[in-house]
N, C-alpha and C positions, 0 to 999 in steps of 0.2 A: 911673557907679554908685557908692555909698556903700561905704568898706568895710562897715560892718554888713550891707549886702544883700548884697553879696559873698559875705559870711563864712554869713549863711544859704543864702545858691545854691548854696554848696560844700556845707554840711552836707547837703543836700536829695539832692545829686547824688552824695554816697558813700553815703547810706543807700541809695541806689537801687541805685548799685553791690551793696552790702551783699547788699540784697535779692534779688538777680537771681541771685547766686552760691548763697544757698542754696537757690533755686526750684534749682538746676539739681541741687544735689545730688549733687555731685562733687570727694573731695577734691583730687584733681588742682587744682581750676579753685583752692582756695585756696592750694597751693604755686605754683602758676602765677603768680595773681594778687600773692601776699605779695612777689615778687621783682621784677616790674612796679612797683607800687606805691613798693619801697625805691628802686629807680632813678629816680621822679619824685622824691623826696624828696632823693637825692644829684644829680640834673641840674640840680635850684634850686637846690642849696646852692653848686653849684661856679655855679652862672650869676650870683650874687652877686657873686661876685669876679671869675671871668670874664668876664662877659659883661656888668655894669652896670660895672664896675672898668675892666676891660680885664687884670685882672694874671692869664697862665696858671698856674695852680695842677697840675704834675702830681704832689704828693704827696698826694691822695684816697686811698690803699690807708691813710696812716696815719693819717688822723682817723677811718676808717672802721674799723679794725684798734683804735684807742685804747678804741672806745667798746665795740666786742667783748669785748677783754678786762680793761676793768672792769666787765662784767659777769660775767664769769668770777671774777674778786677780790672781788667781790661776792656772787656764788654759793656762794664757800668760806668766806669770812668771816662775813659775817651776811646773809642772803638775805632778799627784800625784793619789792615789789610791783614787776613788771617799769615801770608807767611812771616809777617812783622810779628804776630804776635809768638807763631812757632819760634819764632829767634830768641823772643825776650823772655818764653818760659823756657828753654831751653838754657837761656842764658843764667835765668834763677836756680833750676835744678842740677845745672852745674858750680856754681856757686854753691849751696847745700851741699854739692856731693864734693867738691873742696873742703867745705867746714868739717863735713863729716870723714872725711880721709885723714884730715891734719888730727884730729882728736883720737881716730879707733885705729889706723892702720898701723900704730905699732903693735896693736894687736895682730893674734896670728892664726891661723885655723878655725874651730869652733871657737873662740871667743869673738873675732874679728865678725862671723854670718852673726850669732848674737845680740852684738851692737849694732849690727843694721838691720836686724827686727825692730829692736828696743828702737832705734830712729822714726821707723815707720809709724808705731803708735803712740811716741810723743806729738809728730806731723799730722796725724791722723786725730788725738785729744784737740791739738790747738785749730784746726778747722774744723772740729765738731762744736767750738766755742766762737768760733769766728762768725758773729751775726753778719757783718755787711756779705758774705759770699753765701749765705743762707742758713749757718748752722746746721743743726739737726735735721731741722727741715727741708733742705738743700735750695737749688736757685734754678728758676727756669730760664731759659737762653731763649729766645727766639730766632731763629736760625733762618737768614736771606731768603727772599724765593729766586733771586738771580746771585750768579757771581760775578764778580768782574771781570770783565776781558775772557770771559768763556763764555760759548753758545751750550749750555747746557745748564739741566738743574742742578741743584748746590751739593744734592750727593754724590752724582759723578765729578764734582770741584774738588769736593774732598778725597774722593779716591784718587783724582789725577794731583794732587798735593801729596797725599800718603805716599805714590807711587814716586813721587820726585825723591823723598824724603828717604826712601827706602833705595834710591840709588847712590843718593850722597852719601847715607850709612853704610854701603857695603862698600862702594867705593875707596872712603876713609879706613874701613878695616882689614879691607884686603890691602891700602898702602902701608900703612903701620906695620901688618904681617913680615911685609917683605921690608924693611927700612932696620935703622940702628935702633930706633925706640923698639920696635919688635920685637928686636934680638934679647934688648935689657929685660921688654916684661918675661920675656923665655925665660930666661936666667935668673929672673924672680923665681917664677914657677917650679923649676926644677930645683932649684937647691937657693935659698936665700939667702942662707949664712954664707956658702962660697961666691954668692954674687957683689955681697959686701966686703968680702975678703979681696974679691979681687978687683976694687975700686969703681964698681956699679952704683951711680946713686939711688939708692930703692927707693927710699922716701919719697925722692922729686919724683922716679916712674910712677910711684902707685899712686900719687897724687893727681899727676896728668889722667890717669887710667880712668879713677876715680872719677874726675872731673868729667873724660870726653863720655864716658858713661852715665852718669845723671843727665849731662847735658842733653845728647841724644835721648835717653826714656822723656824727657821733660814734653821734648818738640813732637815726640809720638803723641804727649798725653792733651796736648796744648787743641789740637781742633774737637777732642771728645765733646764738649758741651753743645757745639754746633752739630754734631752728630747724634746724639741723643736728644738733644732738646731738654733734656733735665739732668741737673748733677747733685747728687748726695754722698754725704760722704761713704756711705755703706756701698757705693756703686764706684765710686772713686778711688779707695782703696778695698776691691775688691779681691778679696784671697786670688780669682782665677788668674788674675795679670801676674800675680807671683810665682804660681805654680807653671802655668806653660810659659813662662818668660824662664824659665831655669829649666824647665822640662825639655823644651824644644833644640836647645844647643846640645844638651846631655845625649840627646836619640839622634842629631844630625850629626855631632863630632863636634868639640870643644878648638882641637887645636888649628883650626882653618876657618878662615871666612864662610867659606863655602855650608860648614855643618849648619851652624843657625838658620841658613836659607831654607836647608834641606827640611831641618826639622820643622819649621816654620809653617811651611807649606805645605807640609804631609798632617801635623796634627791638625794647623789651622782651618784646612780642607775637609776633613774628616770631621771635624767639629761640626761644620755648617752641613756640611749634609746630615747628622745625625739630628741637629735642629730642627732640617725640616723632615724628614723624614721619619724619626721617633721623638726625639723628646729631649729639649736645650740641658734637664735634668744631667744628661749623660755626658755632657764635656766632661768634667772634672773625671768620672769613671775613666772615660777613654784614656786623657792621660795617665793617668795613674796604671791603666794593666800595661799601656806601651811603655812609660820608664820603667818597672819591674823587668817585664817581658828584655827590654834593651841592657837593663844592669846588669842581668843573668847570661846573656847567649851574647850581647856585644859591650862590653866595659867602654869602648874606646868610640860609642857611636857608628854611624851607616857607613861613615868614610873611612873606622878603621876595618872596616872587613876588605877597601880594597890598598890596604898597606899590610907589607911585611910584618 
């Protein structure tokens, strides 16, 4: 299939999403879905790196936290059309994740996940110190009672934002899948030293890799303030974004676009109704017996049970 058809079958398939949400008429179903939604957009972004790369990334809380709170700085400074501002903390948290590639990525294996722990909580110290975005204390946001240019209230804004954002990211990952960048982070993945041998620049891929992956966690993390209404750092870089942001690619399948989705929407799913139904307590449970349960009976994720 062409990208261009692609890119229509996506559009086609979130307007429907879109539609189905408001027949049902229930704001639940758009704080529900908006968080869903953000986690496909963070399970491609990290599957980028992970999962086309091979390099674990567990510093997700900070590019997802960076782009948070430049829109907080953003909010107080000169406030702005929220896709503007998803642009311009995307644009930060890919810069960061540039700096941070050039510095760890000759690193390799568990040293490389490592340093982007240690990343997250030097990003995490310097905004717990950071008075103007509210420190310790965190900052409250006051979040529109209208959007622009929508007939609706500002949490269905945000989910039909989330939902754009979550087309542009698969979109973008399922073209890189199939392109010559693709092929190189493939050939990363599977053997690095031969990929170097045979005249692959690894550095510039993982570097790009690096890049379109912060960038993207950035632009997920970038309308959270307006969604919560309050941002702290304990809430910002919140361990859960790290766990099902790596858990989710792991149980839908690493090596396709398609697996993040999969797994996206099955844990994300499963989350929100255990919320309302038992108790917010048990997300972190949940994932934690499904990537077990998936490590044990499928190494390769849902999508390798239907591969040779």
């Amino acid at each position: 299939m062409r990208n261009t058809t692609f890119i229509l079958l996506l559009i086609l398939v979130a307007g429907a999403v879109f539609g189905i949400a408001r027949l049902i008429n229930n704001a639940y179903v758009f704080f529900a879905g908006y968080v869903v939604l953000q986690y496909v957009v963070l399970a491609t972004a990290w599957n980028i790196l992970g999962g086309y790369t091979g390099y674990v990334n567990f510093g997700i809380a900070a590019f997802f936290a960076m782009g948070a709170y430049t829109t907080v700085v953003l909010h107080k400074i000169a406030p702005m059309p929220l896709p503007l501002m998803m642009l311009i903390g995307g644009g930060v948290s890919g810069v960061i994740g540039l700096g941070t590639g050039y510095l760890t990525l000759r690193l390799r294996g568990t040293y490389f996940a490592i340093a982007t722990l240690a990343m997250a909580v030097v990003v995490q110290t310097l905004i717990t110190n950071w008075s103007f975005v509210g420190g310790s204390r965190g900052a409250y946001i006051v979040r529109p009672a209208e959007a622009p240019f929508f007939a609706g209230d500002y949490i269905q804004y945000l989910f039909l934002v989330m939902l754009g954002l979550s087309v542009i990211s698969v979109a973008i990952a399922r073209a890189i899948e199939h392109s010559r960048l693709g092929y190189g982070f493939a050939a990363i993945r599977d053997d690095e030293g031969a990929a170097e041998a045979s005249g692959v620049p690894t550095l510039r891929l993982k570097l790009i890799a690096t890049a379109l992956s912060g960038g993207f966690m950035g632009m997920a993390g970038a309308p959270l303030p307006y969604y919560v209404t309050y941002l702290d750092p304990a809430s910002g870089f919140s361990l859960s974004y790290a766990v099902n942001t790596i858990a989710m690619p792991l149980i839908g399948g690493t090596e396709s676009w398609f697996g993040p989705i999969i797994g996206a929407v099955l844990l994300g799913t499963l989350q929100q109704v255990a919320t309302v139904t038992i108790s917010s307590a048990l997300s972190l449970l949940i994932v934690g017996l499904l990537l077990v349960a998936f490590v044990i009976a499928a190494p390769k994720g849902i999508l390798g049970w239907f591969k040779r």
